[in-house]
N, C-alpha and C positions, 0 to 999 in steps of 0.2 A: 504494500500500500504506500504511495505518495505521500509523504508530509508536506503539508505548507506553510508556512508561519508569517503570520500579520505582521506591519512592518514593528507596529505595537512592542509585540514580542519579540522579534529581535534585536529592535533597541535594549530593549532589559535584558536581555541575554548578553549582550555588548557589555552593557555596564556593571554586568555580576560577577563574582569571585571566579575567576577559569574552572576552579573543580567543580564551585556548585552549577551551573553554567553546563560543563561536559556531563555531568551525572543528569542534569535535565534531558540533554539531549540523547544520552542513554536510553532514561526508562522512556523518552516518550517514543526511540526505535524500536523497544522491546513490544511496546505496546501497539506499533505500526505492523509490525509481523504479525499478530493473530490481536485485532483492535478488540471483539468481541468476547475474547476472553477471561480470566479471572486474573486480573492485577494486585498483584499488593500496592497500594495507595493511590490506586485508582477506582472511581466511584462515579459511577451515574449519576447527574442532577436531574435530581424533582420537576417535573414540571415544562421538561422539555426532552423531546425525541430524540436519539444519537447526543447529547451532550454528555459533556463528562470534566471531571476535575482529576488531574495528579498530583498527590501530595507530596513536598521535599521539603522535612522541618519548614519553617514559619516562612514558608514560599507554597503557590500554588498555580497549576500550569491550568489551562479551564481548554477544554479544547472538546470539539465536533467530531464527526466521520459522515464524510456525506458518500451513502451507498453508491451513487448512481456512478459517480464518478471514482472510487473508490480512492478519496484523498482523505486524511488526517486533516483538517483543520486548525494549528494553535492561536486560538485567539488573541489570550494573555496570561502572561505571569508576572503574579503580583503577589503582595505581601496578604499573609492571613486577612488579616482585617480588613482590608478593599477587596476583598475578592468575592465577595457576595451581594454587595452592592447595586 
C-alpha cells in the first residue's frame, strides 16, 4: 500500500527528534503492509470510516486508508492534547 503524507505532517516530521521521526515512519510502514490488521498503538477512531490514530509516547500520527485507491493517508502528527480537537 502507498503512503502519502500531508505537507502538514511532514513539516512535523522535519522538525522532530530523527529517532522519534524514523520510529514514526517505521510503524506507520508496518502498518502500510497489512493496514487492516491488529496494530499495537494503532486504533480506529469513532465516528469515522477507515480512520485511524498511531500512538508514539505523547505524539500521535491520525491517518486514513482510502480503499479505492489503496493509499495510506497521514494527515497529522501532533502532540496528545491537539490531537482530538
Amino acid at each position: 500500500m502507498l503512503i502519502e503524507y500531508k505537507k502538514e505532517a511532514l513539516k512535523r516530521l522535519a522538525r522532530m527528534q530523527p529517532k522519534l521521526a524514523a520510529a514514526f515512519r517505521r510503524d506507520l510502514a508496518k502498518i502500510a503492509a497489512d493496514p487492516f490488521g491488529t496494530h499495537a498503538n494503532a486504533k480506529a477512531l469513532a465516528g469515522a470510516k477507515d480512520a485511524f490514530r498511531l500512538k508514539h509516547g505523547d505524539w500521535r500520527a491520525l491517518y486514513w486508508i482510502n480503499r479505492e485507491t489503496q493509499t495510506m493517508v497521514i494527515e497529522a502528527i501532533v502532540p496528545r492534547g491537539g490531537a482530538y480537537r
